[in-house]
C-alpha positions in Angstrom: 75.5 4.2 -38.2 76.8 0.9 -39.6 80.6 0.3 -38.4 82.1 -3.4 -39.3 85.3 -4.6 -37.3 87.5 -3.5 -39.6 86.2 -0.5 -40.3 85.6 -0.9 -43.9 82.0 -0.9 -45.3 82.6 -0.1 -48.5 82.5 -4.2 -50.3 79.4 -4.7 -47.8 77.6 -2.0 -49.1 78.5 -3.1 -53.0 77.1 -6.2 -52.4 73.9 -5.1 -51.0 73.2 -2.7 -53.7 74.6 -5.5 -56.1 71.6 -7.5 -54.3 68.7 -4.7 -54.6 69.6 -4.5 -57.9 69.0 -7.8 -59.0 66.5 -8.1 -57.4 64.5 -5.5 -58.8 65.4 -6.2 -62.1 64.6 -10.1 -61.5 61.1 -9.6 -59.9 60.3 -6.6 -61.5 61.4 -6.5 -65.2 62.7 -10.1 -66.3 59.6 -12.2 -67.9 59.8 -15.7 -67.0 60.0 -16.6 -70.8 63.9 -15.2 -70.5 65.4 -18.6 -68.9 69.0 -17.6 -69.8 68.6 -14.0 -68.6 67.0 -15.4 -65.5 68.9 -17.9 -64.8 72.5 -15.9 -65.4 71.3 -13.0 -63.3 70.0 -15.5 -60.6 73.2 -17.1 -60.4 75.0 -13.9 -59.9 72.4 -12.9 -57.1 73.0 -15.8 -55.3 76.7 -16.2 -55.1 76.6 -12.2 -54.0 74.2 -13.0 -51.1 76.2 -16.1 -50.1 79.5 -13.8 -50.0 77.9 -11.4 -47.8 76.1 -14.0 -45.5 79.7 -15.9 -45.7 82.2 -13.4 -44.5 79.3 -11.6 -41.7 81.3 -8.2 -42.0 81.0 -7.5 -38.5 77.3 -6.5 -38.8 74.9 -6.9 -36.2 71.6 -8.9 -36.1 69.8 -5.2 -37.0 71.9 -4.6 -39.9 71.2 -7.7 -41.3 67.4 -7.2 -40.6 67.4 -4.1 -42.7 69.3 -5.4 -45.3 66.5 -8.1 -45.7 63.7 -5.7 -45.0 65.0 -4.0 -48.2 65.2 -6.7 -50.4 61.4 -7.5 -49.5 60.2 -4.1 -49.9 62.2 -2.9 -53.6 59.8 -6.0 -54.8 56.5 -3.9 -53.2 55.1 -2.4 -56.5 56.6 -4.9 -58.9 53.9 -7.0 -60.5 55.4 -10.7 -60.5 56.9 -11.3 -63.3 58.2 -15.3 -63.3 54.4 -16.6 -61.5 51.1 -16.0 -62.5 49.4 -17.6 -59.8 48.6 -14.1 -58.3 45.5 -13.5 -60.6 43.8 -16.5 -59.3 44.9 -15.2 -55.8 43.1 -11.7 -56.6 40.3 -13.8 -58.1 39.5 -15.3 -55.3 39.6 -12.2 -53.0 37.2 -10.3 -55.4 34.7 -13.3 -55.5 34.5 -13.0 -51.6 34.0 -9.2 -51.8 31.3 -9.5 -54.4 29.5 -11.9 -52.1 30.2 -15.3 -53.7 32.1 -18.3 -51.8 35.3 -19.3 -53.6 34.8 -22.9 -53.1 31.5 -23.0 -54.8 32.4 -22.7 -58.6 35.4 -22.9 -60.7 36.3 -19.5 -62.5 35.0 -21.2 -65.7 31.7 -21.3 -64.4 32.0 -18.1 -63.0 32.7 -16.0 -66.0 29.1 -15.5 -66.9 28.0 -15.0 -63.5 26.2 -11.6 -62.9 27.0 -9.4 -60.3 26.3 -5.9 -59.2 29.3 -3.4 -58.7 29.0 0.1 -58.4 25.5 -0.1 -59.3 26.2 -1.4 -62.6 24.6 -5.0 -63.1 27.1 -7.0 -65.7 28.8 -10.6 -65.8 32.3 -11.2 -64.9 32.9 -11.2 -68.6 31.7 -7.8 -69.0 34.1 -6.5 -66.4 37.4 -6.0 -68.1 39.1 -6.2 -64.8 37.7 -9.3 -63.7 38.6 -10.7 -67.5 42.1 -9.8 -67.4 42.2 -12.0 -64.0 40.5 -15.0 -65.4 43.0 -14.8 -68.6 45.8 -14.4 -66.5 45.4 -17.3 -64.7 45.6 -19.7 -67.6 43.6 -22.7 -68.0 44.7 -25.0 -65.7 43.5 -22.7 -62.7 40.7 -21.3 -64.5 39.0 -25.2 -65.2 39.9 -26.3 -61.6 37.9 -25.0 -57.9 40.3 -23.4 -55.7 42.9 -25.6 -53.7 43.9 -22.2 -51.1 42.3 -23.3 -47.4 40.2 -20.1 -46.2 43.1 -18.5 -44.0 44.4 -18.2 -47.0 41.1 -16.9 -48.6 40.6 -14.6 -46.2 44.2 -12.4 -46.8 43.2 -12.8 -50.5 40.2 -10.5 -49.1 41.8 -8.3 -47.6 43.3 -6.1 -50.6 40.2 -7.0 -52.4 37.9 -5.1 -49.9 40.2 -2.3 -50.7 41.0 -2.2 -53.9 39.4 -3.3 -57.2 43.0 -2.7 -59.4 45.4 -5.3 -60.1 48.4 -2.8 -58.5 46.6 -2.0 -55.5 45.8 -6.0 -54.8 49.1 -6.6 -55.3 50.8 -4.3 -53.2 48.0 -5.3 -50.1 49.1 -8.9 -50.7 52.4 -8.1 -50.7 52.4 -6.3 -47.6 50.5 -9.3 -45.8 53.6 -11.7 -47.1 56.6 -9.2 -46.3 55.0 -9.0 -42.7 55.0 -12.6 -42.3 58.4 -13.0 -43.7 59.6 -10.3 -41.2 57.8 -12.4 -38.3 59.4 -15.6 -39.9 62.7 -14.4 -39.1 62.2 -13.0 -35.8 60.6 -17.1 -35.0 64.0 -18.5 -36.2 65.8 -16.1 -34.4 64.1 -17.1 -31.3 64.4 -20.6 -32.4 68.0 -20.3 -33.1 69.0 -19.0 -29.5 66.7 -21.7 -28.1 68.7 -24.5 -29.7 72.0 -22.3 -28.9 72.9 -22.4 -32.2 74.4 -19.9 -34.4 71.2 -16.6 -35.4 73.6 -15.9 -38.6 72.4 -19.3 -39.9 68.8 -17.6 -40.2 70.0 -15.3 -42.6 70.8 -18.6 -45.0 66.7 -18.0 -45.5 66.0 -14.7 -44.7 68.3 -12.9 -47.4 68.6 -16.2 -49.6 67.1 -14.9 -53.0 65.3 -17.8 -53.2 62.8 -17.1 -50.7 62.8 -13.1 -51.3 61.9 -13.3 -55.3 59.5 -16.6 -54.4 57.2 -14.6 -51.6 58.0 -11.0 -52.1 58.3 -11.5 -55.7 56.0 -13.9 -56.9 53.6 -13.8 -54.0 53.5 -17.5 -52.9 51.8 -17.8 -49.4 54.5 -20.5 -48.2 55.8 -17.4 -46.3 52.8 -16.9 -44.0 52.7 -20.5 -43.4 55.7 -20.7 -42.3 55.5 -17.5 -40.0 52.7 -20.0 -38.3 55.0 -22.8 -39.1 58.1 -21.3 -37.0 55.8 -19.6 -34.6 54.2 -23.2 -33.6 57.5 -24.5 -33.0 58.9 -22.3 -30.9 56.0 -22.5 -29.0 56.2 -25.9 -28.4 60.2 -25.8 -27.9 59.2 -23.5 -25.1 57.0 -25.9 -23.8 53.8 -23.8 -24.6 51.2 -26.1 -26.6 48.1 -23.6 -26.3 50.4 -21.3 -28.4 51.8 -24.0 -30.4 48.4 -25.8 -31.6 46.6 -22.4 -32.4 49.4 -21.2 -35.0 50.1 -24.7 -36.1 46.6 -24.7 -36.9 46.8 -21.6 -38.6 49.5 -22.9 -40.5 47.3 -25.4 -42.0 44.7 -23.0 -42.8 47.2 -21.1 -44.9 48.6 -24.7 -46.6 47.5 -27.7 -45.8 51.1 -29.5 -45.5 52.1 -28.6 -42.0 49.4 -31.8 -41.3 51.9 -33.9 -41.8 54.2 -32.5 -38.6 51.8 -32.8 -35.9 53.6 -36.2 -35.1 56.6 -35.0 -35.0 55.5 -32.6 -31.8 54.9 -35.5 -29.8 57.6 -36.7 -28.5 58.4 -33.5 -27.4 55.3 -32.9 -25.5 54.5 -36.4 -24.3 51.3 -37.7 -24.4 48.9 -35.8 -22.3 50.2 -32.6 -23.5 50.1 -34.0 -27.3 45.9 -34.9 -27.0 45.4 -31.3 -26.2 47.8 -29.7 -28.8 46.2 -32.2 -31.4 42.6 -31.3 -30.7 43.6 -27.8 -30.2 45.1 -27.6 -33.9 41.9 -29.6 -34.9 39.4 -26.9 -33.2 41.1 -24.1 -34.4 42.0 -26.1 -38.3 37.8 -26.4 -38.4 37.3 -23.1 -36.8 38.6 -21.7 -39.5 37.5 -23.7 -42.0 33.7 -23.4 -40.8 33.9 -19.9 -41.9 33.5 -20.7 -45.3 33.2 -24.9 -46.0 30.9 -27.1 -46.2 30.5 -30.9 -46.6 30.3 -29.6 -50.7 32.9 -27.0 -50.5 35.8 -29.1 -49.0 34.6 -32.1 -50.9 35.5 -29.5 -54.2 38.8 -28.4 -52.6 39.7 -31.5 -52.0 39.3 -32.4 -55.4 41.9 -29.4 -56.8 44.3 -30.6 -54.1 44.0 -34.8 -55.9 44.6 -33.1 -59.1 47.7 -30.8 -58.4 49.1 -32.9 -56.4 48.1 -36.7 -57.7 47.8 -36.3 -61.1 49.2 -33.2 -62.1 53.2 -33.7 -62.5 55.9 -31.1 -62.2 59.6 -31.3 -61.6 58.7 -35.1 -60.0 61.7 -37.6 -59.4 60.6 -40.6 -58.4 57.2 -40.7 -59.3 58.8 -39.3 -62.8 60.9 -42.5 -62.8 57.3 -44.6 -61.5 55.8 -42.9 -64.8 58.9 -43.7 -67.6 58.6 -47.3 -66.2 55.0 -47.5 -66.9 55.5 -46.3 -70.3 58.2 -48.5 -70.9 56.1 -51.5 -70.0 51.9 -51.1 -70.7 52.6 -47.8 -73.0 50.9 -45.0 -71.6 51.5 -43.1 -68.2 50.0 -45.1 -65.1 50.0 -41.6 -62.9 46.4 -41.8 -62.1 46.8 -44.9 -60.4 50.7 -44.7 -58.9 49.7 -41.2 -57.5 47.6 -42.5 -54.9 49.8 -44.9 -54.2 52.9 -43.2 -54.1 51.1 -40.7 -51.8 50.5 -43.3 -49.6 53.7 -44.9 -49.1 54.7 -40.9 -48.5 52.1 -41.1 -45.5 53.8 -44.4 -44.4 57.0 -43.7 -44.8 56.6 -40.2 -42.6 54.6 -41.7 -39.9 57.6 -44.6 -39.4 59.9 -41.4 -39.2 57.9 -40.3 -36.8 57.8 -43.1 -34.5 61.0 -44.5 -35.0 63.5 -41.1 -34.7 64.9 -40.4 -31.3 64.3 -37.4 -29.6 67.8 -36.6 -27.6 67.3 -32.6 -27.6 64.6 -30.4 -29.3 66.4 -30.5 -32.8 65.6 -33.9 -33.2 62.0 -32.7 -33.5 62.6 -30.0 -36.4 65.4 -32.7 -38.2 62.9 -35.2 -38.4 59.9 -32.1 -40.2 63.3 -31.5 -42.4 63.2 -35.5 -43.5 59.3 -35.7 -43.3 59.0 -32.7 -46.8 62.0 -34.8 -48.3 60.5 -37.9 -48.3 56.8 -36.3 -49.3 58.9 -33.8 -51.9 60.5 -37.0 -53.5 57.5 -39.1 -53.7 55.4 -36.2 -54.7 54.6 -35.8 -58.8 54.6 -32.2 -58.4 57.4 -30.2 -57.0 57.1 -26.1 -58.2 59.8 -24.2 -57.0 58.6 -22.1 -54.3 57.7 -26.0 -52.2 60.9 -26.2 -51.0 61.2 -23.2 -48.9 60.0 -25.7 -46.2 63.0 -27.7 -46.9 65.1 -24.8 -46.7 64.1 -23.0 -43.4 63.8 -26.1 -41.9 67.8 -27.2 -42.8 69.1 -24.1 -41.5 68.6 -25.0 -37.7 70.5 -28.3 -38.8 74.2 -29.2 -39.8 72.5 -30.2 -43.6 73.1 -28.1 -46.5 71.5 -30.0 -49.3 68.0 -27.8 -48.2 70.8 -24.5 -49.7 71.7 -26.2 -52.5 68.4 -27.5 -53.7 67.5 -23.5 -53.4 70.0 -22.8 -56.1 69.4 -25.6 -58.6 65.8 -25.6 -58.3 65.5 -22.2 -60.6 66.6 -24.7 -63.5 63.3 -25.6 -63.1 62.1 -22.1 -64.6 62.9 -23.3 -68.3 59.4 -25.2 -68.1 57.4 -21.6 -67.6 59.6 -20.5 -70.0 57.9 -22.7 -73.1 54.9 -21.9 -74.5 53.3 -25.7 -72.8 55.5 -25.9 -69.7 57.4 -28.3 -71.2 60.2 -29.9 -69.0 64.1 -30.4 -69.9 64.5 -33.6 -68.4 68.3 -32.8 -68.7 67.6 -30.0 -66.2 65.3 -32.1 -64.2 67.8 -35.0 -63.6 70.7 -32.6 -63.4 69.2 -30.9 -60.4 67.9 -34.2 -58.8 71.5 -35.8 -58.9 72.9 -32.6 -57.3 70.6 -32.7 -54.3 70.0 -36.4 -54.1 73.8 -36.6 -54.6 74.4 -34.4 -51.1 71.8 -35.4 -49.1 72.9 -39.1 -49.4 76.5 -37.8 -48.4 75.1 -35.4 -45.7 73.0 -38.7 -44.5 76.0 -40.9 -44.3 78.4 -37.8 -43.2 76.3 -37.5 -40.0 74.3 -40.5 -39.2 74.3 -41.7 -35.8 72.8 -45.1 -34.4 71.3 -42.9 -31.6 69.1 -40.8 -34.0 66.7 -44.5 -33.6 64.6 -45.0 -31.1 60.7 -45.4 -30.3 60.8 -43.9 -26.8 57.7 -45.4 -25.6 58.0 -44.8 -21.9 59.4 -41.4 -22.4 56.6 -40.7 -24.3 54.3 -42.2 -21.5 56.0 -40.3 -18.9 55.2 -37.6 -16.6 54.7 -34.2 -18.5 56.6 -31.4 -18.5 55.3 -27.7 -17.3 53.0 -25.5 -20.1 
């Protein structure tokens, strides 16, 4: 039985069913071409959950747990409704289950592939099921090899080998990312008491709406990276790198992003202990990856990655400003050729972070990951909404907020899905990049500290501490 302090449940328990409700009818029955219905009912969502998270009730860790449990699970037979990047999720898992390697051919080149199921001998066009997949997942995916690691491939499977409907594909993918969210939480939790910090901070991710209609709803697999994510660095707070490197290199087999930490776990473990957690997240990274690439298949990969990422753009900010410049000045969009670039001052900029911040106490190590995403995020041309989750569960163990603000104005960014081209309001895109540029810049200058600098060379040379 639920009792609260002061004895009244009654508001709690409004705003919890105010919260499934919405919810539900978000993920479940508002099509992402409905920006203003979205967007008004999103707003309301949010500033529900923040009330309850706010004022705590009196309610235990459990009761908290349950309440996000059933926020995940109303969202288990909804079909997602503002992403279609499911299909090509289900496409994948079905190529593997009819025999055929997912990194070998784009779904273009697939759709008059033969193939043999329930002893009937047809192409993938013939198969309605397998059509309604490859319409679903629009052109860009369909023209493009797929960009998911095989970790990731493999949970695609999974449902697959089970189940050759949409529904019953959907509900076994779901199930895989509830689970991890579930596990995500318990890792902050853990990661919370380690850094004596407040656990009710956790719940700033794990009932945000945000995350809940992103990975319960729409499916996006940055939850079960960052159940590996969370798990690695607790691991390594705890002075475990075995531990650590295995589910940091899981991580990476989920979403290839987490690369970009494994400097920022070295000053923590020293250097003897950071060889072997760097060539244990390498083993277990190609492990992985043996199971299903070769020289060919990464090389294709590798290729989506470039052109998602590179020359794809989405909800950028400064490469968007990088882009009107080059317009202005030689007429046509110089992305091609400022991606790469930009992408490498990114990998600059992130390995200076990681030399030159001080590690005082252990959340020096997760406030410089927070800063690492931001500066890759703001470099980036491609920024969907469901990216900065990592910004968000990362900011929670920290005193910054911009990470919880960024999770509210980024869903302005849902007016693009909404047009028929994805088309962009660049009113909405600068709006939302003042807002969170505006309080991280006041967050930065709230809170700096001279100490935060420091390259720590014979600290890092020193003698270890204990596995």
């Amino acid at each position: 039985m639920i009792k609260t302090e002061n004895k009244n449940i009654v508001l709690p328990i409004l705003l919890v069913l105010i919260m499934l409700g919405l919810t539900w009818n978000i993920g479940a029955n508002t099509p992402r071409t409905d920006f203003v219905f979205f967007i008004a009912q999103y707003l309301v969502l949010f500033t529900t959950f923040y009330i309850f998270w706010l004022n705590r009730w009196g309610l235990k860790f459990s009761h908290f747990l349950i309440v996000a449990i059933l926020l995940r699970v109303i969202l288990l037979f909804a079909t997602p409704e503002l992403s279609n990047d499911f299909s090509r999720f289900i496409w994948d898992g079905e190529l593997i289950a009819d025999g055929y390697n997912p990194f070998e051919r784009r779904p273009v080149d697939m759709f008059h592939t033969y193939f043999t199921h329930n002893d009937v001998y047809q192409t993938y066009y013939d198969d309605s099921y397998r059509r309604v997949l490859f319409v679903g997942m629009e052109k860009l995916s369909q023209d493009h090899y797929t960009c998911y690691p095989v970790l990731n491939q493999l949970l695609f499977f999974i449902p697959a080998m089970l189940s050759d409907t949409i529904a019953g594909n959907v509900i076994g993918l779901k199930i895989i990312v509830i689970l991890a969210d579930i596990g995500a939480i318990i890792f902050a939790k853990k990661i919370a008491e380690h850094l004596k910090i407040s656990v009710h901070n956790i719940w700033l991710y794990g009932l945000n709406p945000f995350i809940i209609l992103e990975f319960s709803g729409n499916l996006h697999f940055e939850g079960v990276m960052i159940f590996f994510l969370l798990g690695a660095i607790y691991f390594v707070l705890k002075n475990n790198w075995l531990w650590g490197g295995v589910l940091l290199g899981l991580a990476v087999q989920v979403k290839l992003i987490p690369l970009m930490l494994i400097p920022f776990f070295y000053k923590k473990l020293r250097w003897q202990n950071a060889l072997g957690f760097s060539a244990l997240t390498a083993f277990v990274v190609l492990a992985v990856g043996g199971l299903m690439l070769n020289e060919v298949y990464l090389a294709n990969m590798m290729e989506s990655v470039n052109e998602y990422f590179i020359r794809f753009q989405f909800n950028g900010s400064i490469a968007y400003i990088v882009s009107a410049i080059g317009f202005k000045v030689i007429g046509w969009d110089p992305i091609m050729y400022t991606g790469p670039v930009l992408s490498m001052i990114s990998t600059i900029g992130i390995l200076i972070l990681a030399v030159l911040k001080a590690y005082r106490k252990d959340l020096d190590m997760i406030t410089g990951m927070l800063f690492a995403f931001m500066i890759y995020y703001s470099l980036t041309a491609t920024v969907h909404p469901w990216y900065i989750s990592l910004i968000l569960v990362l900011s929670i163990f920290t005193q910054y907020k911009f990470g919880l603000i960024w999770s509210i104005v980024i869903m302005l960014r849902y007016y693009a899905y909404s047009t028929p081209g994805f088309e962009e309001n660049m009113v909405l895109n600068t709006a939302e990049y003042i807002i969170v540029y505006g309080v991280l810049l006041y967050e930065i200058y709230k809170y700096w500290d001279k100490r935060a600098v420091g390259v720590q060379l014979k600290e890092f040379f020193s003698s270890q501490e204990k596995i």
